[in-house]
Short mmCIF file of the C-alpha atoms (twelve columns), coordinates in Angstrom:
data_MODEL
# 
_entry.id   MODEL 
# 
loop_
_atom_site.group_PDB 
_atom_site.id 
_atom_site.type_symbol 
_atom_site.label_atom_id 
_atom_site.label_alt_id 
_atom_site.label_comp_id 
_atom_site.label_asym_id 
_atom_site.label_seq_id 
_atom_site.Cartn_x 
_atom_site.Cartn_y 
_atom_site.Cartn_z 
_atom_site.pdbx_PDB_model_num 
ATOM 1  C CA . UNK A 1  63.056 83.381 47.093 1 
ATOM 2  C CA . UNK A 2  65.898 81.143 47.504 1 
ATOM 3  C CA . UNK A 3  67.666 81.241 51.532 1 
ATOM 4  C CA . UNK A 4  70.675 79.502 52.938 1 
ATOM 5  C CA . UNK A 5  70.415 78.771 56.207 1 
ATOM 6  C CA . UNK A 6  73.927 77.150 56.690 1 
ATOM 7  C CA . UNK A 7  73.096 74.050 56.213 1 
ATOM 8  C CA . UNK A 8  75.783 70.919 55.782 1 
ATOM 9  C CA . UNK A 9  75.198 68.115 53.599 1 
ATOM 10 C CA . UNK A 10 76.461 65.380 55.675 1 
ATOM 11 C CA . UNK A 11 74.051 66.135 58.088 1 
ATOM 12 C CA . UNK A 12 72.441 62.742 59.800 1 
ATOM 13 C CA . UNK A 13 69.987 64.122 61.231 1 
ATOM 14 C CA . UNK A 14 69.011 67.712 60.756 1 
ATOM 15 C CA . UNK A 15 66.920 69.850 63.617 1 
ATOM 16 C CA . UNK A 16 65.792 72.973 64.000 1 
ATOM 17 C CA . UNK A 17 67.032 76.251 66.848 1 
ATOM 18 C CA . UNK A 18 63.800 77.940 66.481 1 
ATOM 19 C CA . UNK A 19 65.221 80.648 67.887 1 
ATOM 20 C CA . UNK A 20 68.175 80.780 65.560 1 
ATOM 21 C CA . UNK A 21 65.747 79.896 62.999 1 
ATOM 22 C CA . UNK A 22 63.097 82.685 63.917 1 
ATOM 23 C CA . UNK A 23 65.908 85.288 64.019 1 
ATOM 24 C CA . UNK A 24 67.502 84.375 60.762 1 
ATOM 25 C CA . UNK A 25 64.186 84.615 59.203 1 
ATOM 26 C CA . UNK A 26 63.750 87.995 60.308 1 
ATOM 27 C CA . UNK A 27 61.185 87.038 63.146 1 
ATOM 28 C CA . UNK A 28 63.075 86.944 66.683 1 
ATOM 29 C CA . UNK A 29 60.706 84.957 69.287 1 
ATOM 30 C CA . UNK A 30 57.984 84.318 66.679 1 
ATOM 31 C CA . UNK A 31 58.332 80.283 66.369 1 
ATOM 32 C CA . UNK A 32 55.038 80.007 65.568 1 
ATOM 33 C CA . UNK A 33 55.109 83.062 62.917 1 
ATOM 34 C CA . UNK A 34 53.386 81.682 59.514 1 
ATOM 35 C CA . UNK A 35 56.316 82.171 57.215 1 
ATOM 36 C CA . UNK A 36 58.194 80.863 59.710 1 
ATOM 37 C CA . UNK A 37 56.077 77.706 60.302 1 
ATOM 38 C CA . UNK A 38 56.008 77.403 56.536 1 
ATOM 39 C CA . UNK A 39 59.332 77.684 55.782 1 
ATOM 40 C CA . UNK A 40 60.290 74.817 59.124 1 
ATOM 41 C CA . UNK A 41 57.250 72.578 56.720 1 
ATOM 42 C CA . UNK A 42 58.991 73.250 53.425 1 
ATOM 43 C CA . UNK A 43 63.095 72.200 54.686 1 
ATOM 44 C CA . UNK A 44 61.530 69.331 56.088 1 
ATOM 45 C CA . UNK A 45 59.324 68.133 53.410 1 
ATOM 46 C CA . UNK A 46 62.459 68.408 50.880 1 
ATOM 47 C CA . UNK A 47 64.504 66.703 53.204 1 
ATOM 48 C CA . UNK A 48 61.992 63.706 54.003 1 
ATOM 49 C CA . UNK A 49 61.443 63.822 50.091 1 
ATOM 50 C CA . UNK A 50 65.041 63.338 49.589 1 
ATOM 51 C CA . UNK A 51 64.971 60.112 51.386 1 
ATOM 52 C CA . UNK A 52 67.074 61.486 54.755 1 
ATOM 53 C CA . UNK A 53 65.176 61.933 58.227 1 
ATOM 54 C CA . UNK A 54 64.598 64.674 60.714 1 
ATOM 55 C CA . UNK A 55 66.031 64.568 64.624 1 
ATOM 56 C CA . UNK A 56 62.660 64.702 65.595 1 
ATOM 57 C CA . UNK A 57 61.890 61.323 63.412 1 
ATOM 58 C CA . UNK A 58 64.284 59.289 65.205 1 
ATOM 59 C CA . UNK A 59 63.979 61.365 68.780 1 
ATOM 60 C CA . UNK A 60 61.573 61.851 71.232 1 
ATOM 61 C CA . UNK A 61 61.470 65.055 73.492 1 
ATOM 62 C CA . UNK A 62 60.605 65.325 77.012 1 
ATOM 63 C CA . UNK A 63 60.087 68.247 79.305 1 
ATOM 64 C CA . UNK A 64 61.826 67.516 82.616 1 
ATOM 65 C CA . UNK A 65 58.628 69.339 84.347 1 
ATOM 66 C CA . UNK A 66 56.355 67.016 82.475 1 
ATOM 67 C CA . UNK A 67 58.556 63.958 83.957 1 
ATOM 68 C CA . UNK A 68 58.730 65.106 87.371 1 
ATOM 69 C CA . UNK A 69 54.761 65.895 87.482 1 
ATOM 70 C CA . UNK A 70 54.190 62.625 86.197 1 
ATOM 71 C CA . UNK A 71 56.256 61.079 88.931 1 
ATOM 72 C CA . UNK A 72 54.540 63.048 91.599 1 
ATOM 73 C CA . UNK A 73 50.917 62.096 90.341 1 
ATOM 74 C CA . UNK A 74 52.229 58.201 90.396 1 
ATOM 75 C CA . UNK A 75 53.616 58.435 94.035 1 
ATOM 76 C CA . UNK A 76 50.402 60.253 95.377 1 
ATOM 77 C CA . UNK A 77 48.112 57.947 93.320 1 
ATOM 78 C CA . UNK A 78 49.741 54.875 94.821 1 
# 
């Protein structure tokens, strides 16, 4: 079964809303949903494959609450 997801072609990097992802898939606040993890593994394979790059190959994520507990453990440990 063949889905659109509104995808552009002259996209640089592409990324994922899971939650607009999980909804459009049928699966509201189920990121982690196998048909929805499959389907996030299958775009990205045949855009790697394709030669182009994900956001989250070029981009690293942090949590701000991560950062600031990390901060805190440095200041107490010092």
């Amino acid at each position: 079964m063949k889905r659109h997801f509104g995808c552009k072609h002259d996209l640089k990097q592409p990324i994922f809303g899971p939650n607009d992802f999980t909804q459009r898939l049928g699966y509201p606040g189920q990121p982690h949903h196998p048909e929805v993890v499959k389907t996030m593994q299958e775009i990205t394979r045949r855009i790697r494959q394709a030669g182009r790059r994900m956001q989250l190959d070029v981009m690293q994520g942090a949590w701000v609450s991560d950062m600031l507990l990390d901060a805190g453990r440095r200041i107490l440990s010092s």
